[in-house]
DOLO-195033 format. One record per residue (C-alpha): residue in three letters; x, z, y. Coordinates in steps of 0.001 Angstrom, whole numbers, plus 500000, padded with zeros to 6 digits. Example, Ala and Ser with C-alpha at 12.3 -4.5 7.8 and 13.67 -1.06 7.14 Angstrom:
ala, 512300, 507800, 495500;
ser, 513670, 507140, 498940;
END
This chain:
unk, 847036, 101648, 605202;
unk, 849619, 103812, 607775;
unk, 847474, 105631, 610207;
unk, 850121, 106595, 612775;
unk, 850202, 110071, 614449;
unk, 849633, 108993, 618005;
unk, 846555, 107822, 616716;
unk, 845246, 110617, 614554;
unk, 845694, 113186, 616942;
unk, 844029, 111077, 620036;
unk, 841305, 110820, 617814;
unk, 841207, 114045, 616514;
unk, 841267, 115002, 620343;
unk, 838406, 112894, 622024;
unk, 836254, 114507, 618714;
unk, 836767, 118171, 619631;
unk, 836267, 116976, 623067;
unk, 832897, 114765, 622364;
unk, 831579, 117618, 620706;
unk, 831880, 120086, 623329;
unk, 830964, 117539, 626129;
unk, 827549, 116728, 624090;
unk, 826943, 120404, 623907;
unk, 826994, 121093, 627599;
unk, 825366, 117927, 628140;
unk, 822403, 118800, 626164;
unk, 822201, 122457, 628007;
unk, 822393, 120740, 631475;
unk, 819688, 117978, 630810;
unk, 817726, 120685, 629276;
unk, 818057, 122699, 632537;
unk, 817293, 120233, 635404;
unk, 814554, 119406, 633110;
unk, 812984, 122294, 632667;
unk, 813949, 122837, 636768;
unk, 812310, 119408, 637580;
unk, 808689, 120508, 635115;
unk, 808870, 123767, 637410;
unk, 809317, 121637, 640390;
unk, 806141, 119394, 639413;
unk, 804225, 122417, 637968;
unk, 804510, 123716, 641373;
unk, 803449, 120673, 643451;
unk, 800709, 120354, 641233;
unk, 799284, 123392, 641763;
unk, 799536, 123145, 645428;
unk, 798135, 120263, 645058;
unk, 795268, 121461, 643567;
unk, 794942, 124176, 646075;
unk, 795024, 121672, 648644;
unk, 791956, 119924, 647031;
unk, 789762, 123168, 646407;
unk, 790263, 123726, 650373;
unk, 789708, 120463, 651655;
unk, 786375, 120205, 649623;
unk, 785229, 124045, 650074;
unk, 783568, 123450, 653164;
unk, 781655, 120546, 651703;
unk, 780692, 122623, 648968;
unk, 779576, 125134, 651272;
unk, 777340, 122678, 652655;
unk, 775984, 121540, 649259;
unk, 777378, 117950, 650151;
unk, 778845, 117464, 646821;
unk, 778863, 113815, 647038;
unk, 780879, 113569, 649859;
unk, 783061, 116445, 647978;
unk, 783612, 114278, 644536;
unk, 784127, 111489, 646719;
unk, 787367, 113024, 648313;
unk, 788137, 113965, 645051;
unk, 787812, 110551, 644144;
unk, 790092, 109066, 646794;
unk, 792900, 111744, 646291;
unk, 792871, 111034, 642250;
unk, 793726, 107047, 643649;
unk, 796830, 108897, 644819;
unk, 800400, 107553, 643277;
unk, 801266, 110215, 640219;
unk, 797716, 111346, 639887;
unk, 796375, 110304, 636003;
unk, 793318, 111894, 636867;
unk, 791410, 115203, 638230;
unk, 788092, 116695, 637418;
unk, 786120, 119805, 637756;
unk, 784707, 121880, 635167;
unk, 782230, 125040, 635602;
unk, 781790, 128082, 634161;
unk, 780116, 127178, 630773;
unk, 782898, 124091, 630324;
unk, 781228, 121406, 631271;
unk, 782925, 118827, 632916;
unk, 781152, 118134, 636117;
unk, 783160, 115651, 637613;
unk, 786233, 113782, 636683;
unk, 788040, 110593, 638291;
unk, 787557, 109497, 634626;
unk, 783836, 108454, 634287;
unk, 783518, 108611, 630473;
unk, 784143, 112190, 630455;
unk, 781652, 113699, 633145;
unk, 778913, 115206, 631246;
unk, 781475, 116266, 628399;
unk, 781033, 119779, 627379;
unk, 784902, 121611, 626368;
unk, 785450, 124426, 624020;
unk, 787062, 127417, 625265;
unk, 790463, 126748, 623148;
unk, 790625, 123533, 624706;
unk, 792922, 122428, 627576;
unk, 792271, 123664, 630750;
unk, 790318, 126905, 629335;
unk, 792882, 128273, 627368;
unk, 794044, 129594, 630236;
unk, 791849, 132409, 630739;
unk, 789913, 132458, 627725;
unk, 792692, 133935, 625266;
unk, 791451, 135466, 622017;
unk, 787438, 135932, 623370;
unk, 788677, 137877, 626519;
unk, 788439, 135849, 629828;
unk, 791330, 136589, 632159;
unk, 790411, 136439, 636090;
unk, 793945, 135827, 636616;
unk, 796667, 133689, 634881;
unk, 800460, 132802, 636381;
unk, 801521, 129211, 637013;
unk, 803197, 128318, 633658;
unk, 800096, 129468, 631937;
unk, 797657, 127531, 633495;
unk, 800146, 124359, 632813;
unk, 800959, 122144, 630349;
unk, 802234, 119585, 629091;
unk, 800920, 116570, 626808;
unk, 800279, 112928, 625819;
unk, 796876, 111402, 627033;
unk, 795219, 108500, 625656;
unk, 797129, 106091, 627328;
unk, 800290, 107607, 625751;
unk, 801696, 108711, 628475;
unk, 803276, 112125, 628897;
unk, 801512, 113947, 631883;
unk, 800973, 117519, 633291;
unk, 797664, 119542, 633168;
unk, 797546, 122334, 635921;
unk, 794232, 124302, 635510;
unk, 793210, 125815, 639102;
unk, 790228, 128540, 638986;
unk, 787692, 127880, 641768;
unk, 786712, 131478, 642821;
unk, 783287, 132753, 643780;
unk, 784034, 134023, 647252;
unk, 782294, 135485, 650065;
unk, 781340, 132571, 651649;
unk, 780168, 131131, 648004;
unk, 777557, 133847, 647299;
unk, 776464, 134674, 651110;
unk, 775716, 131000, 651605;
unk, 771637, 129577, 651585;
unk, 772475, 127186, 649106;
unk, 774326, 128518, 646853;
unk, 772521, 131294, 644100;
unk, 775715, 132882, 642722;
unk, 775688, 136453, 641774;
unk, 778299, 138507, 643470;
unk, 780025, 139826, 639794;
unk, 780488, 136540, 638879;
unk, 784248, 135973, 639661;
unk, 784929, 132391, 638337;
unk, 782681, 129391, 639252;
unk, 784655, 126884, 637816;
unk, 788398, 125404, 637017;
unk, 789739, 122297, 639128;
unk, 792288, 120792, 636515;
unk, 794697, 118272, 638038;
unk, 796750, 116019, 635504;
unk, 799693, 114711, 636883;
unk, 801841, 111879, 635844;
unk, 805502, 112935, 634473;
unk, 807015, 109219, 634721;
unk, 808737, 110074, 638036;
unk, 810561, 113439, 636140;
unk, 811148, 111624, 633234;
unk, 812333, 108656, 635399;
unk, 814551, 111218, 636659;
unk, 815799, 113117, 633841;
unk, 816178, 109541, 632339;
unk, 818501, 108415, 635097;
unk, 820204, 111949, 635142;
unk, 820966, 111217, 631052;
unk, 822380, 107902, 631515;
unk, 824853, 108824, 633894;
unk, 825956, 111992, 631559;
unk, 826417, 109487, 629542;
unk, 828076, 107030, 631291;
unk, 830685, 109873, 632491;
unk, 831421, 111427, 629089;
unk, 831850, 107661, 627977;
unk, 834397, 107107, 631400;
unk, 835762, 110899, 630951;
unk, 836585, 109733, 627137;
unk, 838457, 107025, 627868;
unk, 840333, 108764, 630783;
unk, 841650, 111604, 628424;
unk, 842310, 109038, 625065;
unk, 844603, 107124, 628188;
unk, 845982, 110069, 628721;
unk, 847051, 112123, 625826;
unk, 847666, 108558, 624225;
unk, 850876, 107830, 627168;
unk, 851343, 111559, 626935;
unk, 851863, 111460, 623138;
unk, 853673, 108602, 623233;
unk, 856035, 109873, 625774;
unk, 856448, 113551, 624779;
unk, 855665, 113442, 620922;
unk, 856069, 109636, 619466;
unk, 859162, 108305, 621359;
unk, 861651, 111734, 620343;
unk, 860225, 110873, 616582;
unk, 861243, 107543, 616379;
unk, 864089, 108164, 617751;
unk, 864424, 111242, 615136;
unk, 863428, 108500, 612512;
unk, 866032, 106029, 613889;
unk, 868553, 109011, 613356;
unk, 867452, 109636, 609882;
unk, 867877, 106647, 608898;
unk, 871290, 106164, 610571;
unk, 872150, 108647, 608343;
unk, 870560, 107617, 604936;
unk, 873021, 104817, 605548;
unk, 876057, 106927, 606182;
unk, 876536, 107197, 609732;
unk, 877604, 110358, 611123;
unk, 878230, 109559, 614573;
unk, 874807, 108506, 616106;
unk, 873482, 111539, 618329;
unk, 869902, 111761, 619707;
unk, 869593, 111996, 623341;
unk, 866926, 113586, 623790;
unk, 866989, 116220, 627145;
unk, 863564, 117610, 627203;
unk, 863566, 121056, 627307;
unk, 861129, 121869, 624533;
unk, 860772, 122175, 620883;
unk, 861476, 118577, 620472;
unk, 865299, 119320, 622722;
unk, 865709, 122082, 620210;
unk, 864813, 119515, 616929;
unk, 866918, 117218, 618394;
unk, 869477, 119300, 619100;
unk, 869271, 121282, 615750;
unk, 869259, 117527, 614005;
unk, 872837, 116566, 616136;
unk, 874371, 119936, 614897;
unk, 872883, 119003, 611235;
unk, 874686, 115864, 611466;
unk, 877853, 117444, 612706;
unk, 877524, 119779, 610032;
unk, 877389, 116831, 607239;
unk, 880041, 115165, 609139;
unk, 882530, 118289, 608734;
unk, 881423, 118377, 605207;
unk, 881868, 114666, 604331;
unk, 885673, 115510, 605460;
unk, 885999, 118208, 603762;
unk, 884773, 116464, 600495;
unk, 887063, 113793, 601411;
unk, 890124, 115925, 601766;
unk, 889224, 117746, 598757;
unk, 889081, 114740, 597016;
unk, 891996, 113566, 598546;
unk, 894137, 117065, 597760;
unk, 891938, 117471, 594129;
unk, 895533, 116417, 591992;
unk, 897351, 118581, 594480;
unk, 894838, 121529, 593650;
unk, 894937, 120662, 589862;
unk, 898725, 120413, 590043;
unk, 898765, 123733, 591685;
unk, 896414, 125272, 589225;
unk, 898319, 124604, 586196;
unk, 901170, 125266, 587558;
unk, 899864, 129074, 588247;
unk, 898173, 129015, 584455;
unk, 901762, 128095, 583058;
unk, 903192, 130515, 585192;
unk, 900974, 132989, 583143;
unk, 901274, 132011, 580112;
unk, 904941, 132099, 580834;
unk, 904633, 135934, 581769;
unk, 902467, 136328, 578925;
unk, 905467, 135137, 576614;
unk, 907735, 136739, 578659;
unk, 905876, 139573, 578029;
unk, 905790, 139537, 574221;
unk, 909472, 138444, 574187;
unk, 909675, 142042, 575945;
unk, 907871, 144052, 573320;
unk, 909597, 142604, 570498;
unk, 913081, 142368, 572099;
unk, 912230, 145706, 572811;
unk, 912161, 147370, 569419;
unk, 915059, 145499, 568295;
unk, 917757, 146906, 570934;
unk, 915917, 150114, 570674;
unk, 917443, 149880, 566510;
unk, 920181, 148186, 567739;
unk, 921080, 150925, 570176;
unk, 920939, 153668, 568552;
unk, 923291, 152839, 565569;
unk, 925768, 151615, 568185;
unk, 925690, 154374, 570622;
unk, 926715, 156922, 567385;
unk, 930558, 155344, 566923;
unk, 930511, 154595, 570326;
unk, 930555, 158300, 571034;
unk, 933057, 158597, 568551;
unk, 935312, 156156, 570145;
unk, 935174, 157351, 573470;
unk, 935818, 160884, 572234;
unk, 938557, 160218, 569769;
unk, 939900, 157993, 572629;
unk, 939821, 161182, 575541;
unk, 941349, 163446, 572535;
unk, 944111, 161002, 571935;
unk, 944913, 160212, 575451;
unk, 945165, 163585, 576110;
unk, 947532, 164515, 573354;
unk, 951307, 165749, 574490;
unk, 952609, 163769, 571911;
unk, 951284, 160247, 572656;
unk, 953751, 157352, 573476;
unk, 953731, 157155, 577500;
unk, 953797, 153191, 577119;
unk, 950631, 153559, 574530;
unk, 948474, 155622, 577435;
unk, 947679, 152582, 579778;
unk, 946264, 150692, 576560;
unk, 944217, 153641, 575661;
unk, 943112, 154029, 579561;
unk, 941831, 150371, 578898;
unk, 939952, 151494, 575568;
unk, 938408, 154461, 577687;
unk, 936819, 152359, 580016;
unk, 935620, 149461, 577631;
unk, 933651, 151862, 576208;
unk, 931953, 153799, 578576;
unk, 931449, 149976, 579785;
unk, 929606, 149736, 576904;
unk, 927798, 153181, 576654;
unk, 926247, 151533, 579608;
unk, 925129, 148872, 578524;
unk, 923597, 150529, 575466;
unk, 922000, 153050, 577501;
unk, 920494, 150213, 579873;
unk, 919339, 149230, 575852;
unk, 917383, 152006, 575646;
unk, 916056, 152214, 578911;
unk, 914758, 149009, 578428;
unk, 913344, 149556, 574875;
unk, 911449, 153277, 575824;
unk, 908075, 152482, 576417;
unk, 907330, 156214, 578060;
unk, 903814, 156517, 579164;
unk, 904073, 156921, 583341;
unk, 903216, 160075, 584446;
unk, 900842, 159546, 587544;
unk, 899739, 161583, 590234;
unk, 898499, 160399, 593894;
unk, 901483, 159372, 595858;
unk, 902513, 157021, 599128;
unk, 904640, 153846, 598460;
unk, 906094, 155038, 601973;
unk, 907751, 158174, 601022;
unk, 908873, 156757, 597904;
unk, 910405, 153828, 599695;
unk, 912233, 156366, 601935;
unk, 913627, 158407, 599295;
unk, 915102, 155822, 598104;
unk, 916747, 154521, 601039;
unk, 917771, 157882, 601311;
unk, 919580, 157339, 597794;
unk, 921373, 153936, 597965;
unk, 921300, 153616, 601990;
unk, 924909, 155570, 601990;
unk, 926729, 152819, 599211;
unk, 929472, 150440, 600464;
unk, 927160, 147340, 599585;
unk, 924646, 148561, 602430;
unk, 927482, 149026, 605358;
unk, 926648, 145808, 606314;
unk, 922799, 145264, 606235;
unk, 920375, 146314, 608466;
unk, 916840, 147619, 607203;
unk, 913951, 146774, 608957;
unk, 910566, 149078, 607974;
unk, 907109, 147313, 608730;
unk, 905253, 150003, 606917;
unk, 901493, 150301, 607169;
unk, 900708, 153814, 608408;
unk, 897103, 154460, 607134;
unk, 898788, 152954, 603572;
unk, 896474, 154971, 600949;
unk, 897884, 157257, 598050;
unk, 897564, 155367, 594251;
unk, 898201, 157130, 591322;
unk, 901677, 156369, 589754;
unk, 904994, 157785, 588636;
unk, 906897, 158476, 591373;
unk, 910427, 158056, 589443;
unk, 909551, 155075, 587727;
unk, 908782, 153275, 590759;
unk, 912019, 154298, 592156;
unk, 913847, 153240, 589779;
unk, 911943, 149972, 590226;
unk, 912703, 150087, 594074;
unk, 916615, 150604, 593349;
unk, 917104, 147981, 591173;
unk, 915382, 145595, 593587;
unk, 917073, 146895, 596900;
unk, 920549, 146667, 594535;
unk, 920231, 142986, 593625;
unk, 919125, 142481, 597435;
unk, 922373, 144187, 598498;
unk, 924879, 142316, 596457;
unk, 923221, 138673, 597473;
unk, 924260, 139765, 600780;
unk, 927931, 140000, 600997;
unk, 928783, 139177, 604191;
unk, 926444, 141362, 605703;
unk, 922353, 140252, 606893;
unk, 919075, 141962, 606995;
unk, 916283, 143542, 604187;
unk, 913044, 143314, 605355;
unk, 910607, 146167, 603628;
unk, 906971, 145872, 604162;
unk, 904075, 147580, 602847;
unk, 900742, 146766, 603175;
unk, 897008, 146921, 601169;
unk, 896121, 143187, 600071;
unk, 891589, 142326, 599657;
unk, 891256, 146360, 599168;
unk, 892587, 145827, 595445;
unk, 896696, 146579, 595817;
unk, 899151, 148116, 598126;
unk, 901848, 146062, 598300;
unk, 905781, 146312, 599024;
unk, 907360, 143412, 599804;
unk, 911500, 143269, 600084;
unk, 912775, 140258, 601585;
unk, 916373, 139448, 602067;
unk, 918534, 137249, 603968;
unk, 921068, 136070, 600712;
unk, 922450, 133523, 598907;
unk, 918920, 133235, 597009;
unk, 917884, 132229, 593495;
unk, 918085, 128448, 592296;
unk, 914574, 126592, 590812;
unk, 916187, 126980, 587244;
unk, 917255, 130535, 587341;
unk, 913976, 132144, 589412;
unk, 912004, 131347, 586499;
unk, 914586, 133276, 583889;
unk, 915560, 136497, 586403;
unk, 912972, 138788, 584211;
unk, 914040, 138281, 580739;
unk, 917082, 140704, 579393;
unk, 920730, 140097, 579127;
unk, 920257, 137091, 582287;
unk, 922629, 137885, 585124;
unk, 924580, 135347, 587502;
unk, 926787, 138793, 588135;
unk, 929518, 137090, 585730;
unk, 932118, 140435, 586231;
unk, 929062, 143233, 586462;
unk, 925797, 143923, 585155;
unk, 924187, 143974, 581867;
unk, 921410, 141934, 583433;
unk, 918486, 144609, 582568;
unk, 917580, 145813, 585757;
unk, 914650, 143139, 586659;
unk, 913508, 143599, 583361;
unk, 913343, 147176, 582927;
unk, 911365, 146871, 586919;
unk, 909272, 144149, 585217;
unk, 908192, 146651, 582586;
unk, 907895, 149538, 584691;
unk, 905609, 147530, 586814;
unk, 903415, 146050, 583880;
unk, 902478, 149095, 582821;
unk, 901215, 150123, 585653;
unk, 898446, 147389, 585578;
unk, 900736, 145843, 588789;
unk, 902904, 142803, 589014;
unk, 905794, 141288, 590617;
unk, 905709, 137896, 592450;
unk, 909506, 136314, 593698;
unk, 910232, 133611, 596060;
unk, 913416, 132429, 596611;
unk, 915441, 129380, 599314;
unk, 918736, 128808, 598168;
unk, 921045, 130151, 601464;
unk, 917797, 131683, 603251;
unk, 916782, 134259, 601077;
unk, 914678, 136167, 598417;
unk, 911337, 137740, 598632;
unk, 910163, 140158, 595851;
unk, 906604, 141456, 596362;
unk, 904948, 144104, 594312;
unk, 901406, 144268, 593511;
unk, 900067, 148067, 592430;
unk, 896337, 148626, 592191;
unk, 894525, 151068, 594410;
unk, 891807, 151834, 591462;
unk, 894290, 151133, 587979;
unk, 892007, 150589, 584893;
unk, 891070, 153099, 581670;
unk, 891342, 156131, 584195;
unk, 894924, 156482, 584172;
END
């Protein structure tokens, strides 16, 4: 069975408060009780006084008749149960109640227990002493007031009377008193305690019951509503809830939750909708590195094999060349054969060349590194090349990052890398355009150069073949070893080289050299 909230916590509410009434209910009927028993202790013992004075002269007189007979009348009164007198050895001389004249009392009894306390008698005893309060045969509860008769003066001076002067006490007047009027009372008092808590209960369930519904169970259904909005897919629904209280901020943290799932229920759907785009992507990068990786072995091995190859070709080479000089120089030679043997001269330094590009290609020298700035290098050579005829017409612009830290590397190497870069940028500008250098430090792992041109640019076919040796679109110069001898250079640095290329808007070759190279070097 589903208990809701509203009702648990106005129930939960009127208990706390029930308890807490009843408390101070019971201390407040305990207090005008106890106030009206003082009140009707009080009254009783004026009462009483009121008796002893009204009879004392007929006492005096010896006219007890006429005195019990007063007595008599006043115990007729409304709220009287009954009076009598008793003397000093406890007998009860009178009483309004005929069965019990004659009737002797002990001394622990009512109405001598006031003074006679643990065999001492007490001349004097205070108001709640001499009271008390019990059931009499009838059942009813009443009020016993015990009020000493003293032996004045007048008492032991009179003719009639033969009381000894010591003698303090002559007797006790004890007045019971009905409590059904107090009781009545308190009665009446309870009821409408009652009667209010009861009224007072029902005001305050009213209450926190609208109050709860307004302020607590009206945002959560509407929170509920929302959820389950949601469970079913909708994104859109907002609560509009204003309040300016803990249930605004829920409501308002639940809207920016469902915002939030929104903006990620696009984002899954464009990733799902760009997933083959991202997988294309991805493999395309993977081949691209396995296709480095190959390009990489294809290095190595082509590597030792010009490195063989050039050496037993660069021996007749040199005696070519030299034979050649020797011959061209001779006195003797035929002046027709010279301009054939100018030809041979310059075939074969053509070719030293290209066997020393061999080597340079094939030496695998360890780089020499020491802390240096991409910067100055970069400068030095411009400083180099800037003054060839290629560069007349190109403008250089410099975006170099000043704070650019030092990384340890070989400073010629890298030049070298930097030339043949900035020398391929020059001749795909013929007509004259603008090299863009930039250098920059890329997620605190590289400084970077980038060299971007405004050429003829690479083709899709070709930018995926410019690193291995021997390709060139330079049909009438080059031995096509430059990019691969950078490639290389850069490799074994622990760096990389990244091209992009628009055929008629340009190239962009960006190199990647780490600020914190592995093994220590």
């Amino acid at each position: 069975m589903r208990i809701s909230l509203i009702f648990k916590l106005t129930i939960a509410t009127c208990l706390i408060l029930l308890v807490f009434m009843l408390f101070f209910s019971y201390i407040n009927i305990t207090t005008i009780k106890t106030m009206l028993l003082k009140e009707a202790i009080s009254e009783a013992d004026k009462f009483g006084e009121t008796i002893i004075k009204t009879t004392h002269y007929e006492m005096l007189e010896n006219r007890r008749e006429r005195a019990y007979e007063m007595i008599q009348k006043v115990g007729t009164l409304q709220g009287i149960d009954h009076i009598r007198m008793i003397n000093k050895n406890g007998k009860i001389t009178f009483s309004t109640e005929m069965d019990e004249i004659g009737r002797h009392l002990n001394k622990k009894e009512a109405g001598c227990n006031m003074c006679h306390t643990d065999n001492e008698l007490k001349v004097h005893a205070s108001t709640m002493n001499r009271s008390r309060v019990f059931i009499n045969k009838r059942g009813k509860q009443v009020l016993g007031i015990a009020k000493a008769i003293y032996n004045e003066e007048g008492c032991y001076l009179s003719a009639c009377h033969s009381h000894s002067p010591e003698q303090r006490t002559l007797g006790v007047l004890d007045v019971i008193v009905s409590l059904d009027n107090m009781n009545m009372q308190v009665g009446d008092y309870r009821n409408k305690i009652v009667f209010l808590i009861l009224l007072l209960l029902i005001s305050v369930s009213l209450t926190i019951t609208f109050s709860i519904h307004r302020l607590v169970n009206l945002p959560l259904k509407g929170l509920l509503a929302q959820t389950q909005k949601l469970s079913q897919g909708d994104l859109d629904a907002r609560l509009q809830n204003r309040s300016n209280d803990e249930m605004g901020e829920l409501s308002e943290a639940f809207n920016q939750m469902t915002t939030s799932l929104k903006s990620a229920r696009l984002e899954v759907t464009e990733w799902g909708k760009n997933l083959e785009a991202k997988v294309s992507e991805r493999t395309r990068e993977i081949r691209q590195m396995q296709t480095q990786l190959i390009r990489s072995e294809k290095l190595v091995s082509l590597g030792r094999l010009v490195a063989g190859i050039a050496h037993e070709i660069n021996n007749p080479l040199t005696g070519i060349l030299m034979f050649a000089k020797l011959t061209s120089n001779s006195p003797n030679l035929d002046p027709f054969l010279k301009k054939d043997l100018a030809v041979i001269i310059n075939e074969t330094n053509r070719c030293a060349k290209i066997v020393n590009g061999l080597l340079d290609f094939s030496r695998e020298s360890i780089p020499q590194k020491k802390p240096a700035s991409l910067n100055n290098i970069m400068e030095a050579t411009l400083a180099l090349i800037g003054q060839q005829s290629i560069f007349h017409n190109i403008h250089f612009v410099r975006g170099y990052q000043p704070d650019l830290p030092l990384i340890p590397i070989d400073e010629n190497q890298i030049e070298q890398v930097f030339i043949n870069i900035l020398l391929n940028a020059g001749q795909s500008i013929p007509s004259g355009g603008t090299i863009r250098i930039e250098t920059f430090t890329e997620n605190g792992e590289f400084n970077c150069v980038k060299i971007t041109d405004t050429g003829t640019g690479i083709t899709e076919e070709n930018i995926e073949r410019i690193f291995d040796p021997f390709f060139t679109t330079k049909n009438d110069r080059g031995a096509g070893l430059g990019l691969s001898i950078s490639y290389g250079i850069i490799e074994r640095h622990g760096g990389r080289i990244e091209v992009q290329s628009d055929v008629r808007e340009g190239t962009t070759f960006t190199i990647k050299l780490p600020l914190f190279p592995q093994g220590g070097d």
